[in-house]
C-alpha positions in Angstrom: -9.8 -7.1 15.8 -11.7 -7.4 12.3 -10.1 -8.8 9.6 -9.8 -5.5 7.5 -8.7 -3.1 10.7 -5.6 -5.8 10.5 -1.7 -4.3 10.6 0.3 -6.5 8.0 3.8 -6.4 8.0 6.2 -5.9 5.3 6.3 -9.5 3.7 2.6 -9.9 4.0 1.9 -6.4 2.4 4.2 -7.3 -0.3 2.7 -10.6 -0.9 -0.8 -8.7 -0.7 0.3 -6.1 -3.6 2.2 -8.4 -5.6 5.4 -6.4 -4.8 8.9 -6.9 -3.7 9.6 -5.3 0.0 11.9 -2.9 -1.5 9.0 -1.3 -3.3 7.0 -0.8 -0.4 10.1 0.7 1.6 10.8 3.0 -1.7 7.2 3.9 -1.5 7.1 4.2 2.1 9.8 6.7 2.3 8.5 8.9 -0.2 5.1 8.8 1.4 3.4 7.8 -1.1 1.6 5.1 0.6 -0.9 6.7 3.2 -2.4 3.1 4.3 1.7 2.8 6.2 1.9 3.4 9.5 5.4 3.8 11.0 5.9 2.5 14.5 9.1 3.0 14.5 12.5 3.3 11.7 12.8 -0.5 11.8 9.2 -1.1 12.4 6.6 -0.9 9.8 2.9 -1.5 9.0 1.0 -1.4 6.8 -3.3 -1.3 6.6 -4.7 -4.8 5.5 -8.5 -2.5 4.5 -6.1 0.5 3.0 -4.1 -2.0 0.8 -7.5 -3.4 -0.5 -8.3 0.2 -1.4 -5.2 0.7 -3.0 -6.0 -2.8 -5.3 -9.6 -1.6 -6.1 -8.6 2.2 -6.5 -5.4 1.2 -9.0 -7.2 -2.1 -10.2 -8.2 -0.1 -13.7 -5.5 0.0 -15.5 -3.3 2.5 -13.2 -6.3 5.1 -13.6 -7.7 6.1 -10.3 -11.2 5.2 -10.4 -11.8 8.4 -8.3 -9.6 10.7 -9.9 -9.2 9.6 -13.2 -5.9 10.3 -13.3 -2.8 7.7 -14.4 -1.3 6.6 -11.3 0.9 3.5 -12.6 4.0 5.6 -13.0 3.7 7.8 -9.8 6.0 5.3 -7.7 
């Protein structure tokens, strides 16, 4: 499997955002993470290549580079 089709799990995607867990399982619940892929309630993962998206997309201050729009305070 390529590095960047990887499944991390919670740790390592917090670690990889520079987040706590309970962030990403805040996040997670309200679906605003679409890189997270729910195996099952106590088992989740999330995409190594859609968390680097996430950096580069929110990377500009919280302004999607796509969008434009302020992100930063949508969690």
């Amino acid at each position: 499997m390529p590095t960047d089709e990887r499944l991390l799990s919670i740790k390592e995607a917090a670690e990889v955002l520079g987040v706590s867990t309970d962030w990403l399982y805040r996040s997670q619940k309200y679906k605003r993470l679409p890189f997270t892929i729910v195996l099952s309630p106590r088992k989740i993962r999330f995409s190594l290549q859609g968390l680097l998206a996430y950096i580069k997309e929110n990377q500009n201050g919280g302004k999607s580079v796509q969008e434009g729009r302020d992100v930063s305070h949508s969690i």
